[in-house]
C-alpha positions in Angstrom: -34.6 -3.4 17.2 -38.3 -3.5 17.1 -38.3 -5.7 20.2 -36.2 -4.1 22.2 -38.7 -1.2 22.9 -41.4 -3.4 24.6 -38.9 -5.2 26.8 -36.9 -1.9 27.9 -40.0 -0.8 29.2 -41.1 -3.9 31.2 -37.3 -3.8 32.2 -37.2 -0.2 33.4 -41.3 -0.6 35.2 -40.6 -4.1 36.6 -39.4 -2.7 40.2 -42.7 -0.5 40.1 -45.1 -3.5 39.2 -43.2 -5.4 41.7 -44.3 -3.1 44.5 -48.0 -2.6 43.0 -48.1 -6.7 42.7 -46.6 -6.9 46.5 -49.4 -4.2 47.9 -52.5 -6.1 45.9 -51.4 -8.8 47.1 -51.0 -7.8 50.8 -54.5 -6.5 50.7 -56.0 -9.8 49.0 -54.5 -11.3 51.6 -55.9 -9.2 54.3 -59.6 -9.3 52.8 -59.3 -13.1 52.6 -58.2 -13.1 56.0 -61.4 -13.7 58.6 -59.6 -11.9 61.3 -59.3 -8.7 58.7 -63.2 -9.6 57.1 -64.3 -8.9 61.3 -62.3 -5.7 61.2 -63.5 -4.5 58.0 -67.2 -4.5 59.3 -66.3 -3.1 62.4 -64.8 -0.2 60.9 -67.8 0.0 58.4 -70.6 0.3 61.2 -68.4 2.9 62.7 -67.7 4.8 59.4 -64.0 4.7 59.4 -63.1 2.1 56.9 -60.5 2.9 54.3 -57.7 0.9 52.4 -55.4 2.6 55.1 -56.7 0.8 58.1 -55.5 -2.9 56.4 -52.9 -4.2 57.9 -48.8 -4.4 56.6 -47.6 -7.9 54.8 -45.5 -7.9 57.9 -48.8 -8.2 60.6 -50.3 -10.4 57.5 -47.5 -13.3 57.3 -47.9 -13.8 61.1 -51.9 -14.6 60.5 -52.1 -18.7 59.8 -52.8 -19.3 56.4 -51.2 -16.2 54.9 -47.7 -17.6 53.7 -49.7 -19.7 50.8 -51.0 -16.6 49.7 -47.8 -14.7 49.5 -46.5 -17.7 47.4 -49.4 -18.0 45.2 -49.3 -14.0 44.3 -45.6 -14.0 44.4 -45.0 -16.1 41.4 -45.8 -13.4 39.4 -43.1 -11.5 40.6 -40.6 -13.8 40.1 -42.1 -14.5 36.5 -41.0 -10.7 35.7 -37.7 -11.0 37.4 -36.9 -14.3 35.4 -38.3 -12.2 32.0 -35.9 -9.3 33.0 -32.9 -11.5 33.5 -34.0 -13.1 30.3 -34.2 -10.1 28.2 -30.6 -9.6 29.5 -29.4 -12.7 28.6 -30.9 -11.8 25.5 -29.6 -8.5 24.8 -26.2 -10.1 25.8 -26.4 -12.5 23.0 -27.5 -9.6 20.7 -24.8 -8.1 21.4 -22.7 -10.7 21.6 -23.7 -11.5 17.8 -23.1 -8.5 16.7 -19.5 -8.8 17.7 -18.8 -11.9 16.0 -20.3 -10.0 13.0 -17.9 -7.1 13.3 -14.7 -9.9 13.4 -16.6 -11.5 10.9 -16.3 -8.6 8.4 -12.6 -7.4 9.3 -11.6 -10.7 8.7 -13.1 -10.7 5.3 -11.8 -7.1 4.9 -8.7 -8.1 5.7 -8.8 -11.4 3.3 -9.6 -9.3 0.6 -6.7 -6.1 1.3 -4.4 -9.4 1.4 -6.1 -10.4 -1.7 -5.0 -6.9 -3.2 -1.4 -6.7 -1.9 -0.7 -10.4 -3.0 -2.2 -8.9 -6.5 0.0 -5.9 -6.7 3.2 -8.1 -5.3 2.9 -10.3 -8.3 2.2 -7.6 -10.7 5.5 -5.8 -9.2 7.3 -9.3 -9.6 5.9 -9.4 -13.4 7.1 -5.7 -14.1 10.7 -6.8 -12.3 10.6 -10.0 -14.7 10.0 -8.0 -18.0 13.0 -5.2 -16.7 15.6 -8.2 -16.1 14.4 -9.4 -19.5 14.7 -6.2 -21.4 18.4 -5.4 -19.2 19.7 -9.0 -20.6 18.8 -8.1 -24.0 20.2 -4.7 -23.5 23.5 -6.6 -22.1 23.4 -9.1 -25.1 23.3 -6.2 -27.2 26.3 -4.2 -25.5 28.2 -7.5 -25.6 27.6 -7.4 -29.5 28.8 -3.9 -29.9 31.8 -4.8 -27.7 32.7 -8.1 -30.1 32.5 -6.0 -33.2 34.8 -3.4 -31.8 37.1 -6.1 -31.0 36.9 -7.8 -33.9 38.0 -4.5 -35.4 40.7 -3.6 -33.5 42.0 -7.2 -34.2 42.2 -6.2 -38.4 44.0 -3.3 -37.2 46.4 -4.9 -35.3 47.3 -7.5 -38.0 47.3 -5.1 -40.7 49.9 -2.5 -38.5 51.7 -5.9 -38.0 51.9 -7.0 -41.7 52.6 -3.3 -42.4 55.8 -3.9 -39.8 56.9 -7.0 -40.9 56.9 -5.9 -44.7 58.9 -2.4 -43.6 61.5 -4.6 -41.5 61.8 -7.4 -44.3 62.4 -4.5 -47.3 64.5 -2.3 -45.6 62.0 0.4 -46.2 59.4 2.8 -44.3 55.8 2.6 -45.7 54.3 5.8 -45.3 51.5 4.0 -43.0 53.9 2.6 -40.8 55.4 6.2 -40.4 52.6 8.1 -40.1 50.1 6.1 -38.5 47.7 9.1 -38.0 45.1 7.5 -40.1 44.9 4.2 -37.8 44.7 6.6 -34.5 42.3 8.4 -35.8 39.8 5.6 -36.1 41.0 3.9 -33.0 40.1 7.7 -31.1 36.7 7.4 -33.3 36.2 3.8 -31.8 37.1 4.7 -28.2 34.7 7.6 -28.4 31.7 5.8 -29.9 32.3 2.8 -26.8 32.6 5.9 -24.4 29.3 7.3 -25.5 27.7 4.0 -25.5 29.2 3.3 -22.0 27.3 6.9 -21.2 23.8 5.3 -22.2 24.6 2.2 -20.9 25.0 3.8 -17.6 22.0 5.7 -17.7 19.8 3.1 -18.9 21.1 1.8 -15.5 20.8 4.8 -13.7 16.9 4.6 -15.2 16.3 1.2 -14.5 17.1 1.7 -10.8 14.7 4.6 -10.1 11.8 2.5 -11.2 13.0 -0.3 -9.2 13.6 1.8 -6.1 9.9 3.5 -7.0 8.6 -0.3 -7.6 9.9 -1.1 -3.9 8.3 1.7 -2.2 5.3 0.6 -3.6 5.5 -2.6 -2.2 7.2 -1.0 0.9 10.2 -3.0 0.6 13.7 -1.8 2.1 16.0 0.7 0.2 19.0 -1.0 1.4 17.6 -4.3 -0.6 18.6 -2.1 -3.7 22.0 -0.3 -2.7 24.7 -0.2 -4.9 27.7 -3.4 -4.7 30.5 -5.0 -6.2 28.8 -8.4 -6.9 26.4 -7.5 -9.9 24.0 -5.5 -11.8 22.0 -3.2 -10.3 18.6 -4.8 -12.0 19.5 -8.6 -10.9 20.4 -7.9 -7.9 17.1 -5.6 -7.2 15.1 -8.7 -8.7 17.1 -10.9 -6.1 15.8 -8.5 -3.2 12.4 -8.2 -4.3 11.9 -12.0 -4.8 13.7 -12.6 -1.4 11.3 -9.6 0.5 8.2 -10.9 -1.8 8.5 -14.6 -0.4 8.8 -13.0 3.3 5.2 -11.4 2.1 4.3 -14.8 0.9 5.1 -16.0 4.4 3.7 -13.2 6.6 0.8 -13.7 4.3 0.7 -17.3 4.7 -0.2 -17.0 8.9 -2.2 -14.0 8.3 -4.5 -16.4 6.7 -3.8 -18.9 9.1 -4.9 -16.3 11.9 -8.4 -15.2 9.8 -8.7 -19.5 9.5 -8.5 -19.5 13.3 -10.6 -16.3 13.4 -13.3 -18.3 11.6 -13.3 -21.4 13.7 -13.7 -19.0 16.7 -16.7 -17.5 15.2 -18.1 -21.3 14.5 -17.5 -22.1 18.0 -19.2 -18.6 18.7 -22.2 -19.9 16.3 -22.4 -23.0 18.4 -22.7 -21.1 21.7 -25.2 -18.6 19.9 -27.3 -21.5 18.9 -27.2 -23.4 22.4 -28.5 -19.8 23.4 -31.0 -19.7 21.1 -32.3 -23.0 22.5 -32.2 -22.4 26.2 -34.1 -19.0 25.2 -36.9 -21.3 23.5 -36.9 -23.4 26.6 -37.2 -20.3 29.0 -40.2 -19.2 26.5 -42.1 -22.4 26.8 -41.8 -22.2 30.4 -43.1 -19.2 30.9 -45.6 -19.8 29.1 -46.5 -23.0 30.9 -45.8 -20.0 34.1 -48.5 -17.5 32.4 -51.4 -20.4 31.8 -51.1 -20.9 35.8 -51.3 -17.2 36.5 -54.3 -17.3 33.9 -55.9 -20.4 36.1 -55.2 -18.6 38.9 -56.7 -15.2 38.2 -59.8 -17.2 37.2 -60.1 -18.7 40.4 -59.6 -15.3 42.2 -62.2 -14.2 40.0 -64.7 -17.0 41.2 -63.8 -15.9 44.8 -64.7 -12.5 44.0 -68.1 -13.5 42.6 -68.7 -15.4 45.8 -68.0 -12.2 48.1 -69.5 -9.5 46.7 -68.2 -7.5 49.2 -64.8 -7.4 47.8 -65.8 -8.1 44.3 -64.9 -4.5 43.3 -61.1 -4.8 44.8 -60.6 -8.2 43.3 -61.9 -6.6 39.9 -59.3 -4.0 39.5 -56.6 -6.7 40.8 -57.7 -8.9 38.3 -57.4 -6.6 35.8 -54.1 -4.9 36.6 -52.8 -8.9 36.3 -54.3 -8.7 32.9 -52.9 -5.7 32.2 -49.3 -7.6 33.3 -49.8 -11.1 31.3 -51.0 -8.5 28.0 -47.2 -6.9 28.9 -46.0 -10.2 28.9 -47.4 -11.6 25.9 -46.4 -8.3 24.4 -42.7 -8.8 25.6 -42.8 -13.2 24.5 -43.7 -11.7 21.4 -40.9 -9.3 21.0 -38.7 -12.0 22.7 -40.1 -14.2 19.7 -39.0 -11.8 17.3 -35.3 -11.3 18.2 -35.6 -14.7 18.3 -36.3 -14.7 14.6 -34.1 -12.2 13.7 -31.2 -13.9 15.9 -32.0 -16.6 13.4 -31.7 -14.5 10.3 -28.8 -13.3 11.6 -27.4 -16.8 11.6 -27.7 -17.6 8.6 -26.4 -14.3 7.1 -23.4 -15.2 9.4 -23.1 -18.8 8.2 -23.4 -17.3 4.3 -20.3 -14.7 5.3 -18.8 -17.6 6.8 -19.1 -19.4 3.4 -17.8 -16.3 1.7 -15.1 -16.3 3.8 -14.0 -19.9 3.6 -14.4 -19.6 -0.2 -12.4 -16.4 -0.6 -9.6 -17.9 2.2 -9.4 -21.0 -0.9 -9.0 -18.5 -3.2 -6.1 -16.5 -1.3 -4.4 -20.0 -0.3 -4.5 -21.1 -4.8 -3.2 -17.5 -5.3 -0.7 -18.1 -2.8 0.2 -21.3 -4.0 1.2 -20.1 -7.8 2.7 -16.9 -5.7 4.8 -19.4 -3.9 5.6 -21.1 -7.5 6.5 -17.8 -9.6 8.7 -16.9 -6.2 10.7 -20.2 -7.1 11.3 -20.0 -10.3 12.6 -16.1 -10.1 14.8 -17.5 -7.2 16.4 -20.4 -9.7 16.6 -18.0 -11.9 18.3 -15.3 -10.1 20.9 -18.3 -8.9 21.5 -18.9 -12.2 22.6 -15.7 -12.9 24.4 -14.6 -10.0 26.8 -17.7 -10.8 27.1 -16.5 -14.7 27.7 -13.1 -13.0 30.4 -14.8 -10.8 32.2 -16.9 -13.9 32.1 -13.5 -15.9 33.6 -11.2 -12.9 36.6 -13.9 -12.4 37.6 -13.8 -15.8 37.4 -9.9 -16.0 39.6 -9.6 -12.6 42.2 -12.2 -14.7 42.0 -9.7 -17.7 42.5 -6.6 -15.0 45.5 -8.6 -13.1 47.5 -8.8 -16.5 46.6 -5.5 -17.7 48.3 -4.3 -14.4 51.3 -6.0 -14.9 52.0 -5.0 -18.0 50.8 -1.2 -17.5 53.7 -0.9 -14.5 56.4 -0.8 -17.3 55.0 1.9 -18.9 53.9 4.2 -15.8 57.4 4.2 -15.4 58.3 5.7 -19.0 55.2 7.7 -18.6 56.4 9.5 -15.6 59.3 10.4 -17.3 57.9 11.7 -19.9 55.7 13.3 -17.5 58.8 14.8 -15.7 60.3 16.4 -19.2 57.0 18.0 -20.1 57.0 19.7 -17.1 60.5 21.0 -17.2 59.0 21.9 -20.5 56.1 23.7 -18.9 58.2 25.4 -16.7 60.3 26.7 -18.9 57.4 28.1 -21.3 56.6 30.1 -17.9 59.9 31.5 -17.1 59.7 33.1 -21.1 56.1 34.3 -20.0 57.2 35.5 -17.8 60.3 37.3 -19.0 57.7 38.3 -21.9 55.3 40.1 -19.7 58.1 42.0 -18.0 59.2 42.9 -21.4 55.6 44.4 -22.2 55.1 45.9 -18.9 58.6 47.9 -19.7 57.1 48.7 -23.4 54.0 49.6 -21.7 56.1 51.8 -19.6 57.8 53.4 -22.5 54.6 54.1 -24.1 53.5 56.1 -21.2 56.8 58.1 -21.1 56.3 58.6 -24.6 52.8 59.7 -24.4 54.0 61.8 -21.8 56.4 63.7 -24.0 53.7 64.1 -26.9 53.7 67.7 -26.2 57.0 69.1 -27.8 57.1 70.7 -31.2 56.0 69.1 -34.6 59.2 67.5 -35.2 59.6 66.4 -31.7 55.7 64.9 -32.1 56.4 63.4 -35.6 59.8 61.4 -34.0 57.5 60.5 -31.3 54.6 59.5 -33.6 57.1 57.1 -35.7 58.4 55.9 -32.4 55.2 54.7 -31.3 54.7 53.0 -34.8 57.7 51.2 -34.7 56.8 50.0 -30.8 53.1 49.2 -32.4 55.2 46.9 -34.8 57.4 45.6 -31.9 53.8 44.9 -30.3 52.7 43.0 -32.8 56.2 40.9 -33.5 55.2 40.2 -29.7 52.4 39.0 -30.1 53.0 36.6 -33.2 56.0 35.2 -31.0 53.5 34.3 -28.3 50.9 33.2 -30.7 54.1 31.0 -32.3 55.0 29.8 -29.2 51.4 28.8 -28.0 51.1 27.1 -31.4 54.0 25.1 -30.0 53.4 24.3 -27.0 50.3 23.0 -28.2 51.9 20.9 -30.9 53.9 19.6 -27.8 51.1 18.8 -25.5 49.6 16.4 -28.9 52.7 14.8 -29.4 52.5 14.0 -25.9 48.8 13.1 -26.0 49.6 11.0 -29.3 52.8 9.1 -27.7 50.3 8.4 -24.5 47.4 7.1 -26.7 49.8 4.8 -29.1 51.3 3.6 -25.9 48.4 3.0 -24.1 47.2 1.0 -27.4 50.1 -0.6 -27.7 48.8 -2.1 -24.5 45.5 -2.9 -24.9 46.4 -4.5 -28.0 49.4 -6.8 -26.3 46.4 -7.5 -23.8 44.1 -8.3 -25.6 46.7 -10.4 -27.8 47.9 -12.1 -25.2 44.1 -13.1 -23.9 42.7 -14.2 -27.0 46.3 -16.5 -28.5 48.1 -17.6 -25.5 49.8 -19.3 -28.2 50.9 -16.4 -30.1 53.1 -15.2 -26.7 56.1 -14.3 -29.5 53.9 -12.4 -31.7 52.9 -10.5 -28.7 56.9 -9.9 -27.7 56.9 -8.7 -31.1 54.6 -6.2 -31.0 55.5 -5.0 -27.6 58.7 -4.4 -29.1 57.2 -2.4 -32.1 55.4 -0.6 -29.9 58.2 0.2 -27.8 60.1 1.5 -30.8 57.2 3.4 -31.6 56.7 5.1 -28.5 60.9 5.9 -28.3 60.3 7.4 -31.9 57.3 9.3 -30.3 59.7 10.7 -27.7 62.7 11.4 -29.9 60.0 13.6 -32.1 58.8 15.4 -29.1 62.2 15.7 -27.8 63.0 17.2 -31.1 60.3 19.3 -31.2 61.0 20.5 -27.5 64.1 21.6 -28.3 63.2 23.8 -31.6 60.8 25.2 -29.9 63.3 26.3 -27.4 65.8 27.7 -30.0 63.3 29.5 -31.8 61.9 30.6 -28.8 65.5 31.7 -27.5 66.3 33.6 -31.2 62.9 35.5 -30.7 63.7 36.4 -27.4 67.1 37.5 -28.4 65.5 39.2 -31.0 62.7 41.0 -28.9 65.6 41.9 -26.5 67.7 43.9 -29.8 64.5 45.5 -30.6 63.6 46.5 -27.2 67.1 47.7 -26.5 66.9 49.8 -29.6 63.5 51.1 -28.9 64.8 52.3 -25.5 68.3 54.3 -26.8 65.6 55.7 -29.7 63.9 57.0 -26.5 66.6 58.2 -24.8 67.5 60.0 -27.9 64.1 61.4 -28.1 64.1 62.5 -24.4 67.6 64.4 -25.0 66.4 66.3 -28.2 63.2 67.4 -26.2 64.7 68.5 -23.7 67.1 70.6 -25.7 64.2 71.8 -27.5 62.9 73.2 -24.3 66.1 74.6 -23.3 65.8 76.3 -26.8 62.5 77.7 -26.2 63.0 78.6 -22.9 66.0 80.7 -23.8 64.3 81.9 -27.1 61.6 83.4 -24.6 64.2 85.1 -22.5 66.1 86.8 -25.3 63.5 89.3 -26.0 63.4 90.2 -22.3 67.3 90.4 -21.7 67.2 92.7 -24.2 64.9 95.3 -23.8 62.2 94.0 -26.1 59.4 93.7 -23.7 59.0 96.8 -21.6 56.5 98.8 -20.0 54.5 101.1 -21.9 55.5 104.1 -19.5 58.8 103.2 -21.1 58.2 103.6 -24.8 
């Protein structure tokens, strides 16, 4: 920087010395000459004499003798050019240095933002590690909770067993055997404690997926690495992706590093080139310095001319001193050469010490790579291992699903009968609501016809008053029929529920049974058979119950139908007796005029 100000000036005044060197050096030439000495004095004695009247360098290189002279002052000139095209060459290298120095530090800035990512990627494989971890102890605990809920529907299904066995071999019913409300109940408390377990379960999942689809944005890794399948666990199979997308990181790390290694070897060959620079520069130096001591011998020699022609001792004084002035600009600019030199140098070495730091911090990323490469591994053995547990688990499952299939067909088939008869059921609750909200919109009716004949006489008002008392009653006798007949119908609907739930226990429990004693194939018959029995006693209840509900429901209806029917001839009776009661008044309200009662006062 400091030596680039001397040299831009010599750089952009070299074409003006040029011409100033080229004129001095013309008119040396001419004064030497004897020809141009003969027509100096001549234009002396006749006082016109100036620097004007010399002749061109063109008329001076035709004198003899004059070409040596051109040669000898031209040197000079082609000193400067040969400092000018060295100071480019120089400033090319600068500048070709500082390049290098610029890929020097991306590449290191780029080691070390690899450094970083290759950090975070194995601190995202660590936090995936300790989630798998934490989801198989959360599994093994599950699995625990599921083995103690079998184990206790086991006990229940060999104590409702011996509790059958004992009934069929006495001849007798044991009330538990009858009334097995007690066992259902704790089978409904079961099935809701595994359903609300199943609920957390499946939210634990639902957690453990966010921060594994948060952990893959992080490490911009694909969402579709982490979408939902048939094949496994959410967590294991987002570990699976992330080690599979982490070892393409590994890779695409891997040639990154062998780029910035190529990179470096690059900027080594570009050191070598910078340092055969550096030499031909010191040879350039050296030779124009050898160049400058013969411009120095040759000034001095000029010089001794002058002294020996005083006559043009004056001219060759200021040309000898405007060549001083150019080999003091010249030393000036070897100097300034010599210090970009040095710092060229410096520069050198701080690249060959970045170079180091490079190579070191490239070893580092290559170890960090290596136990990357090694952690990747061990998750991927891992994750084989348990996507083939996974597999072992899901075939024995779809076994257990395939039987529970085949023997839940039989009873869809009894369940869609049943199905059927509750909806006749239904539908003939509806038709009575139906018949019972026409009834209420007739009583409804009545009561506005009987509100509408409120405004007879006392007696007519108290018969209307008790009338509307006794429909208030009928309204009420309404009322606890529907409440009766919702109270059955829901009895229905959980005799229903309860036959469903014993038969769909039944099931599980042959299942399960049949899964755990494939030796104990007559037991199971057995207890199919029980539980067939069970559920026919089940339906013969409900059928019972269906069809006192429908009696009862058909004598209240009957019975709502009498009371209507009587409420509407008590109305009709009321209607008649008002209106003879207004016939009454009507003709009481006559009499007086018919007879002379009422007559104008002119008349009294």
């Amino acid at each position: 920087g400091q030596a680039g100000g001397p040299t831009g000036v010599t750089t952009t005044a070299a074409p003006a010395a040029m011409v100033a060197a080229a004129s001095m050096a013309a008119a040396a030439a001419a004064a030497l000459h004897p020809a141009a000495r003969a027509a100096r004095r001549r234009a002396e004695a006749s006082g016109r004499w100036s620097c004007a009247t010399l002749p061109s360098a063109e008329a001076l290189r035709g004198w003899p003798g004059a070409e040596a002279g051109f040669e000898d002052i031209g040197r000079p000139t082609s000193r400067v050019q040969e400092l000018d095209s060295w100071a480019t060459r120089t400033r090319a290298a600068r500048d070709q240095g500082r390049r290098a120095d610029l890929l020097l530090a991306e590449s290191l800035q780029e080691a070390h933002s690899l450094q970083e990512e290759l950090q975070f990627g194995r601190e995202g494989l660590q936090r995936l590690r300790s989630e798998a971890e934490q989801a198989a102890r959360e599994r093994m605990r599950w699995e625990g909770q599921l083995e103690a809920s079998l184990s206790c529907i086991r006990k229940l299904e060999a104590r409702h067993s011996a509790r059958r066995r004992v009934a069929s071999g006495r001849g007798v019913a044991l009330p538990g055997a009858v009334h097995p409300e007690r066992e259902l109940e704790e089978l409904t408390l079961q099935r809701d404690r595994l359903l609300r377990e199943k609920m957390a379960l499946e939210r634990i999942e639902q957690e453990q997926e966010k921060e594994v689809r948060a952990l893959a944005r992080a490490l911009r890794l694909s969402p579709a690495a982490f979408a939902p399948s048939s094949t496994g666990p959410t967590s294991t199979r987002g570990l699976g992706a992330a080690i599979d997308i982490l070892s393409q990181d590994i890779q695409d790390t891997e040639q990154e590093a062998e780029a910035v290694r190529l990179e470096l070897a690059a900027l080594g060959l570009d050191e070598v080139d910078w340092r055969s620079t550096h030499m031909a520069l010191l040879d350039e130096l050296t030779e124009f310095r050898a160049g400058n001591a013969g411009a120095a011998a040759r000034i001095a020699g000029l010089e001794g001319e002058a002294a020996e022609s005083p006559a043009t001792g004056g001219i060759f004084a200021t040309e000898a001193a405007k060549v001083r002035g150019e080999e003091a600009a010249a030393r000036e600019e070897s100097v300034a050469l010599q210090h970009e030199c040095s710092e060229g140098a410096k520069a050198l070495r701080v690249q060959q010490v970045a170079r180091a730091e490079a190579a070191r911090a490239l070893r580092e990323l290559e170890l960090s790579l290596a136990a990357a490469r090694r952690k990747a591994s061990a998750a991927e053995s891992e994750r084989r291992a348990k996507a083939a547990e996974l597999e072992t688990r899901l075939g024995a499952l779809r076994g257990e699903v395939e039987a529970q299939c085949a023997l839940r067909a039989e009873g869809q088939v009894r369940r869609a009968t049943r199905e059927a008869e509750a909806a006749e059921l239904e539908a003939r609750g509806a038709r009575l609501m139906e018949s019972l909200e026409a009834e209420a919109e007739v009583v409804e009716k009545l009561e506005a016809a009987l509100a509408a004949a409120t405004g007879g006489v006392e007696d007519t008002g108290y018969q209307l008053f008790t009338e509307r008392g006794e429909e208030r009653r009928l309204g009420a006798v309404l009322a606890v029929g529907e409440q009766r007949e919702d109270l059955l119908r829901r009895e229905l609907a959980e005799e229903r529920c309860r036959a469903q739930e014993a038969s769909r226990v039944a099931a599980d429990l042959l299942d399960r049974r049949r899964s755990a004693c494939p030796e104990a194939m007559d037991g199971a018959r057995g207890s199919a058979r029980i539980a067939f029995l069970q559920e026919e006693e089940q339906a013969a209840r409900g059928e019972r119950s269906r069809r006192l509900a429908h009696e009862l429901l058909g004598q209240r209806l009957e019975a709502v139908h009498g009371q209507v029917a009587k409420a509407e001839s008590a109305h009709a009776r009321s209607l008649m007796e008002l209106q003879e009661e207004r016939c009454e008044q009507h003709w009481l309200w006559d009499y007086p005029a018919r007879d002379g009662v009422l007559r104008p006062p002119s008349l009294w």
